[in-house]
FIFI-753835 format. One record per residue (C-alpha): y, x, z; residue in one letter. Coordinates in steps of 0.5 Angstrom, whole numbers, padded with zeros to 4 digits, always signed. Example, Ala and Ser with C-alpha at 12.3 -4.5 7.8 and 13.67 -1.06 7.14 Angstrom:
residues 2
-0009+0025+0016a -0002+0027+0014s 
END
This chain:
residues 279
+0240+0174+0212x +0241+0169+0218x +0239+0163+0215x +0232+0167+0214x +0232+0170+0222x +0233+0163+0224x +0227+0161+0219x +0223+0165+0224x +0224+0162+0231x +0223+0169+0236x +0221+0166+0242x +0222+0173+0246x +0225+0180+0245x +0219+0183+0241x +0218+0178+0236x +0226+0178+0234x +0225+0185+0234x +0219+0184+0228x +0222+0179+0225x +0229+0184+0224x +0224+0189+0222x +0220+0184+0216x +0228+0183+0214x +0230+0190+0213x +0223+0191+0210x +0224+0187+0205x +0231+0189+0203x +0228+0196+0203x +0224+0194+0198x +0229+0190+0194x +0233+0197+0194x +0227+0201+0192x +0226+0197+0186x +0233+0197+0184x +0232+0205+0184x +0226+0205+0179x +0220+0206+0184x +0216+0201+0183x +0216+0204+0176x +0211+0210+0179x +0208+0208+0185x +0205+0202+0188x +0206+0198+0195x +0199+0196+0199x +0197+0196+0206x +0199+0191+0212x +0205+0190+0210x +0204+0188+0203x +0198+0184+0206x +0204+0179+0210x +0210+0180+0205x +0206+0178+0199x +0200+0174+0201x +0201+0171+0207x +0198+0175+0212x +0200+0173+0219x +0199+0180+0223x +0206+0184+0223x +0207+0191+0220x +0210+0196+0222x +0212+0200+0216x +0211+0200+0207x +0206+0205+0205x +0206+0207+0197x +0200+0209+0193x +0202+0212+0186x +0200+0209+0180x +0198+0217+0178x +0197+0223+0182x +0204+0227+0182x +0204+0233+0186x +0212+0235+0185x +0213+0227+0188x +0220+0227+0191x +0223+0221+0195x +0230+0224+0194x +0232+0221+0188x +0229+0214+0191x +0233+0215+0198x +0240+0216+0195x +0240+0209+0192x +0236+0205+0198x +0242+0207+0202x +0247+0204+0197x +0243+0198+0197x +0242+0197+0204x +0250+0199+0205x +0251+0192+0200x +0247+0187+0205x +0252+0190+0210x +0247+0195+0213x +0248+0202+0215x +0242+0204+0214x +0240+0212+0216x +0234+0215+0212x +0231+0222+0212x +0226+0226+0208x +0219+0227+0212x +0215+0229+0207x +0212+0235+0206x +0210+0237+0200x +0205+0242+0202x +0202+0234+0205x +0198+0229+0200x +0202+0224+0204x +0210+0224+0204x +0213+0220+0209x +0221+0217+0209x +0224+0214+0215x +0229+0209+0215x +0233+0207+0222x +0239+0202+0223x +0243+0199+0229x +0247+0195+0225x +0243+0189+0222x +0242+0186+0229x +0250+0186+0230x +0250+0182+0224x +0246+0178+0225x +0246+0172+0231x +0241+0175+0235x +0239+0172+0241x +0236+0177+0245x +0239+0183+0243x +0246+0182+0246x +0244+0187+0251x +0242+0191+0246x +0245+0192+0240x +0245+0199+0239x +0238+0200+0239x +0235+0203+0232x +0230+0199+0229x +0225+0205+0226x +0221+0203+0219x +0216+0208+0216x +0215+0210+0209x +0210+0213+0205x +0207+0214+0200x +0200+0217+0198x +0201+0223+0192x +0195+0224+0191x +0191+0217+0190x +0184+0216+0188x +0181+0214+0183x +0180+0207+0180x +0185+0202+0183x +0188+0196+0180x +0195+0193+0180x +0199+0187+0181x +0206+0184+0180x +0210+0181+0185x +0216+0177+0184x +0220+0177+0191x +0227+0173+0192x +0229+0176+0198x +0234+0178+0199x +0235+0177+0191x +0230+0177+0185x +0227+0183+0184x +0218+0185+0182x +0214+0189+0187x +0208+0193+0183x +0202+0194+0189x +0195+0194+0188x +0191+0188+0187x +0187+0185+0193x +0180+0188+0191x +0183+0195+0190x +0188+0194+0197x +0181+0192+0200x +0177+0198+0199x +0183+0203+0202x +0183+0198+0208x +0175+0200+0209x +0175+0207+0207x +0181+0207+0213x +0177+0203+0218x +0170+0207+0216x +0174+0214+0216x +0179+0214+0222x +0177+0217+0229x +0180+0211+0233x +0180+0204+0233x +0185+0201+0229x +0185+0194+0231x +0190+0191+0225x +0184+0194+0220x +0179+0189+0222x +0184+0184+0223x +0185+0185+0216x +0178+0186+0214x +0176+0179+0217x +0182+0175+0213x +0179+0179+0206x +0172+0176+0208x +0175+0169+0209x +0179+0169+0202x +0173+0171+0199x +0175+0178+0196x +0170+0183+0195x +0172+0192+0195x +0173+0194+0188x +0167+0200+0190x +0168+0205+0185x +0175+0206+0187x +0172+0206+0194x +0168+0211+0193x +0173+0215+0190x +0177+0216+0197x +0170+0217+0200x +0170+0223+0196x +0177+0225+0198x +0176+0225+0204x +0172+0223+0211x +0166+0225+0213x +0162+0223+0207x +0166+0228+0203x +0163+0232+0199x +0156+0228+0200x +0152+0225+0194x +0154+0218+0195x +0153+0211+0191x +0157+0206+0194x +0154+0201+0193x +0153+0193+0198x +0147+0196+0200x +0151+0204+0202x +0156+0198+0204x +0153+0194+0209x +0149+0200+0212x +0156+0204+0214x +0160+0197+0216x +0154+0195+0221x +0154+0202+0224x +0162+0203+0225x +0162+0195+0228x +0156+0198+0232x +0160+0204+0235x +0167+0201+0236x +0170+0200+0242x +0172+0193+0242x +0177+0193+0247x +0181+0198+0245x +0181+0195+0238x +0183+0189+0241x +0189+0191+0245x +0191+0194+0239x +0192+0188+0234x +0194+0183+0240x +0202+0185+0240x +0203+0183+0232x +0199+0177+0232x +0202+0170+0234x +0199+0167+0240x +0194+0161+0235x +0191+0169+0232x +0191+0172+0239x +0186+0166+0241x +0181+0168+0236x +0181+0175+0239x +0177+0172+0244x +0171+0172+0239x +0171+0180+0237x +0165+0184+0237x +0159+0186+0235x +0156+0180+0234x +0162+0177+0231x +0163+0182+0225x +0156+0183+0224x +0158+0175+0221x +0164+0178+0217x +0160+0183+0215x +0154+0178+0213x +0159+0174+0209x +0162+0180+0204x +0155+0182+0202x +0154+0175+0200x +0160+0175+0195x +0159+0182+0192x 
END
């Protein structure tokens, strides 16, 4: 685990802090798989974005779909085998069960302080007793019409991550920056770098978590690129761009902070452009 810190090369406090974040999330992940979640649930969002497919902004937490809707989901059995797991790679990791199970959504918390004393860190000498804090959730009741992939990792060792395809991924991302009251600056990053690697939402699955939830809940809708382009352009319309801007900052190195020069309207207006033309 050194020599994967090292690869990083943290300039200051915060990017050691989110680099020692990344390495517990991915022994997080080897741990879940040892316990069999990856058999019922699904990794997507940011973070699978950075681990799996490169994507250069840094997550906070792991979040979960599950591959079928299980109102009685329970992270228990999941939980006992990550502390196991953590312990092997030196890691005394405290984990508690936040879920709710009257809450679609159920969340886990893992905090530690003992990977960054294993570790040779360079700027948290002074404060090695500070816990690292790494959300987990998992969405019970996910819509439908996803699609699934399969990863091969080998940190810390070999392992298969299952996580929704891109396409799929893609069309949760926009139903979260059409749907969320604030703006969320990591989303529309996210949403450009989809629109650079030339993939498209999967719409039916999109329109499904539409019809779940959000201000077109219960509307007749047909998602389609028309419906598409209209909701985008009106969102990027209404945005409060340096909020969404002060948001995404902190998680990007200083080559992506320079592109943030760029946002706004007419900016996204560009991207928005430019996925119509590959639906």
């Amino acid at each position: 685990m050194r020599q994967r810190l090292a690869g990083y090369a943290p300039a200051d406090a915060w990017q050691e802090e989110q680099a020692l974040k990344e390495i517990l999330q991915e022994v997080a992940l080897y741990g879940l798989w040892r316990a069999g979640f990856f058999s019922v649930a699904a990794f997507q969002d940011g973070t699978s974005l950075r681990l799996l497919h490169g994507l250069r902004r840094f997550s906070e937490d792991l979040d979960f779909i599950l591959i079928a809707p299980d109102a009685g989901f329970d992270w228990s059995p999941f939980l006992g085998v990550l502390v196991e797991v953590l312990a092997e790679f030196g890691v005394r990791g405290e984990l508690s069960d936040r879920g709710r199970m009257d809450r679609a959504v159920r969340q886990a918390l893992l905090k530690d302080d003992s990977l960054a004393r294993q570790l040779d860190v360079s700027f948290y000498r002074g404060d090695t007793g500070r816990k690292l804090r790494i959300k987990l959730e998992v969405d019970t009741r996910p819509p439908a019409g996803s699609g699934f992939d399969y990863h091969y990792l080998d940190f810390p060792l070999d392992f298969e991550v299952c996580s929704q395809d891109l396409a799929s991924n893609f069309a949760l991302k926009i139903h979260a920056l059409l749907c969320r009251p604030y703006p969320k600056g990591r989303d529309w990053f996210d949403f450009g770098w989809y629109v650079a690697k030339g993939i498209g939402p999967n719409l039916p699955h999109l329109q499904a978590a539409l019809e779940q939830y959000g201000p077109w809940q219960c509307q007749d809708l047909v998602v389609d690129r028309v419906w598409l382009e209209g909701a985008l352009l009106a969102r990027i319309g209404a945005l409060d761009w340096p909020k969404a801007i002060q948001d995404v900052k902190p998680f990007l190195p200083a080559p992506e902070q320079a592109g943030l020069k760029l946002w706004g309207e007419p900016f996204f207006t560009a991207k928005v452009a430019k996925l119509i033309q590959h639906l």
